[in-house]
C-alpha positions as CSV (number, residue, x, y, z in Angstrom):
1,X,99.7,-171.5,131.2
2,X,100.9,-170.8,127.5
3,X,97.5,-170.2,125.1
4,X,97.8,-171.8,122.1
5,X,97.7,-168.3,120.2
6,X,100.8,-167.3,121.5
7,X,102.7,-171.6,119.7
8,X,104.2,-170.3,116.5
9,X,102.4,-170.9,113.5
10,X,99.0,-170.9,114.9
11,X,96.6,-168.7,112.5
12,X,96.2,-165.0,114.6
13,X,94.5,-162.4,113.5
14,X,96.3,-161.8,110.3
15,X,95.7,-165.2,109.5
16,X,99.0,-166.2,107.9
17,X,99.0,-168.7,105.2
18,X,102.6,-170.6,105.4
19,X,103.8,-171.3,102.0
20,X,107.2,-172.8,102.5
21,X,108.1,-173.6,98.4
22,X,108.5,-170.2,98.1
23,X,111.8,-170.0,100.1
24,X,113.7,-170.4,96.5
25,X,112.7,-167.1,95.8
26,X,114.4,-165.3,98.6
27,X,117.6,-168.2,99.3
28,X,120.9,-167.1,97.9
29,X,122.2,-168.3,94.4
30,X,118.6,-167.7,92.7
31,X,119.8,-164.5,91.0
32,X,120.8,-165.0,87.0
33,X,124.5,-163.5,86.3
34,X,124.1,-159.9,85.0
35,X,125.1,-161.7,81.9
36,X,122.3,-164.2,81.6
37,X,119.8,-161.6,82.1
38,X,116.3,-162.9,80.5
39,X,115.6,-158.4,80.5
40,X,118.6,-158.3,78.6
41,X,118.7,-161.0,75.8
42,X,114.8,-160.8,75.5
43,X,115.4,-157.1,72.8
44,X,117.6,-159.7,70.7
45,X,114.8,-162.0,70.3
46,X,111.5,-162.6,68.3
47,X,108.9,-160.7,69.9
48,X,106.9,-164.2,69.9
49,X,110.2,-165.9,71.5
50,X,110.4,-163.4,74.3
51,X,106.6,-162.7,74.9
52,X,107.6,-158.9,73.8
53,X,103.8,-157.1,73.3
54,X,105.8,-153.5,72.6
55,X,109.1,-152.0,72.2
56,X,109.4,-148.2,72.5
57,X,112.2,-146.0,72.6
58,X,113.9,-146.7,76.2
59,X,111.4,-149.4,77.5
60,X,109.0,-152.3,76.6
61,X,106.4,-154.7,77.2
62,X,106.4,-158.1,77.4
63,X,104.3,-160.9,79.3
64,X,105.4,-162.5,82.2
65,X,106.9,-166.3,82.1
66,X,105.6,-166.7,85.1
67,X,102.3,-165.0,85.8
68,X,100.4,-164.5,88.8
69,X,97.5,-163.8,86.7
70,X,96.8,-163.9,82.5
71,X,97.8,-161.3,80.7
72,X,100.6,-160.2,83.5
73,X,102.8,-157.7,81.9
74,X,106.3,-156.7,83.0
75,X,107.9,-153.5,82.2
76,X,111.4,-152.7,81.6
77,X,113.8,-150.8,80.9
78,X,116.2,-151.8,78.0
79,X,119.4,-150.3,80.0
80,X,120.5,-152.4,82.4
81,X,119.8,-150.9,85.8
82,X,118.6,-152.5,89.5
83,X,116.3,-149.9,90.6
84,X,114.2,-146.8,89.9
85,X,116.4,-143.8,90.6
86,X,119.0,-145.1,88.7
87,X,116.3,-144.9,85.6
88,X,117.2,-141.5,83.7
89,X,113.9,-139.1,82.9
90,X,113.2,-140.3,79.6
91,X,113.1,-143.9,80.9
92,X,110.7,-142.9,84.3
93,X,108.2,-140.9,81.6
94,X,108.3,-144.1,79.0
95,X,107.7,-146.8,81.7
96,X,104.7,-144.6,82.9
97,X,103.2,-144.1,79.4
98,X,103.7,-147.8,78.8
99,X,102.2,-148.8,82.0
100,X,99.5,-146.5,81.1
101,X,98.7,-147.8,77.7
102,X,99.4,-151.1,78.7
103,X,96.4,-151.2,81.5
104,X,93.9,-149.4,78.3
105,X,94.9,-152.6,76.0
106,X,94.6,-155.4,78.6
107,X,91.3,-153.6,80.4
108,X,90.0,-153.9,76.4
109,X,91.2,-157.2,75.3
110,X,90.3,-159.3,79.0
111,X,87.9,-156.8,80.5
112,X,90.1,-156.9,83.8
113,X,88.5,-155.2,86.7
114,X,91.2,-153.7,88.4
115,X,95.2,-154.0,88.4
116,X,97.9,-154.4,91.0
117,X,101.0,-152.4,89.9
118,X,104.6,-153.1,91.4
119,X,107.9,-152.7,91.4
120,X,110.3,-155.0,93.7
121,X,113.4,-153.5,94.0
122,X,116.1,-155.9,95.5
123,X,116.3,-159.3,96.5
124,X,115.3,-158.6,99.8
125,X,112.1,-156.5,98.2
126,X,111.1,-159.7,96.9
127,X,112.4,-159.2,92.8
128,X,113.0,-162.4,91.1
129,X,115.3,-160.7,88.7
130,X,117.0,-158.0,90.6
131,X,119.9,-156.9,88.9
132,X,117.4,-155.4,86.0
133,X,114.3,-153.0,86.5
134,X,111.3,-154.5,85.3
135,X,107.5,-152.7,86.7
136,X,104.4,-155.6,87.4
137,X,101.2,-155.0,85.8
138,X,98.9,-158.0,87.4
139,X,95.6,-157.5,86.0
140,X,92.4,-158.2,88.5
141,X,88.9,-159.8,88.4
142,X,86.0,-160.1,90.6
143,X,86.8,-163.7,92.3
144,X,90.2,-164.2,90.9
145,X,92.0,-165.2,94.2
146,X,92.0,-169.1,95.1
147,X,93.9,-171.2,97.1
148,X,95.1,-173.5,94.7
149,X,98.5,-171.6,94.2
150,X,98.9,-172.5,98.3
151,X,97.4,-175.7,98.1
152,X,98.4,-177.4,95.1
153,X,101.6,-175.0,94.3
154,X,98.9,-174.8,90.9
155,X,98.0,-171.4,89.0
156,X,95.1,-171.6,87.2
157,X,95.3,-169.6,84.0
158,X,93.1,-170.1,81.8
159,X,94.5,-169.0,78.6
160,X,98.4,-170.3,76.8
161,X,100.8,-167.6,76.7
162,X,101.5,-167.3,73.8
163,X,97.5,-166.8,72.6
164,X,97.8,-163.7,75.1
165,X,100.6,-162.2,73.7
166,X,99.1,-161.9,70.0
167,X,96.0,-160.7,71.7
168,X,98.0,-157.8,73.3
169,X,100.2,-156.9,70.7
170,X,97.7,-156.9,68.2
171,X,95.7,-155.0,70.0
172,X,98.2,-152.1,71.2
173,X,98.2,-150.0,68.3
174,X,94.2,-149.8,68.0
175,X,93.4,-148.9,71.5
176,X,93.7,-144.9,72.3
């Protein structure tokens, strides 16, 4: 006699949540030409156009257009590169310091609680963009998580992008 534990889909111990609108992020085809990079062409932009918080030397910051969470920061490299050990040592140390100064200015300005830090290198790896490097930096709260994103295929954010981005940039330069 077959248990109803062992039918597929049938919540185990992991407690799987099935979220099948996601399957255009890992089908084929969903990868921008190298030449239609939004990494890329964001540089040649207003820094209000392409979300861009900071520009340094070898990387910047800018928000993401699609945030998991407000005030979601992305990373990158301006050189045009797929994955972290192609990133030469100057790059590695300026995407750290970034990162670094980044987490200061968004703990500061949106008193986030914590912050989960990524890279997703490859398609397979889960990287919406993966031609071009680009590091996560999803700031936290207490009670952040909901099921609305699972539900209602709805993020809740509370503030426009665009107000975040001011707050951010502004604030970079005063925070130590």
């Amino acid at each position: 006699m077959e248990m109803s534990s062992d039918l597929p889909g049938v919540p185990n111990a992991f407690q799987h949540l099935w979220t099948p609108h996601r399957l255009v992020y890992i089908q084929n085809g969903q990868q921008p030409a190298d030449e239609d990079c939004p990494f890329c062409l964001a540089p040649d932009k207003p820094d209000e156009e392409s979300l861009i918080v900071f520009r340094g030397v070898h990387a910047y910051a800018l928000l993401n257009l699609f945030p998991y969470n407000s005030g979601h920061l992305l990373v990158c490299p301006y050189r045009h590169i797929s994955t972290y050990d192609l990133a030469t040592p100057e790059e590695v140390a300026e995407i750290g310091a970034i990162t670094q100064h980044a987490m200061k200015v968004v703990r500061t300005v949106s008193k986030a609680h914590g912050f989960n830090i990524g890279l997703n290198q490859g398609e397979v790896a889960g990287a919406g963009i993966a031609s071009h490097l680009h590091q996560h930096i999803v700031p936290r709260w207490a009670n952040d998580a909901n099921f609305f994103p699972i539900i209602a295929e709805t993020k809740a954010l509370p503030r426009l992008l665009g107000e975040v981005r001011k707050d951010i940039a502004e604030a970079w330069s005063t925070v130590s």
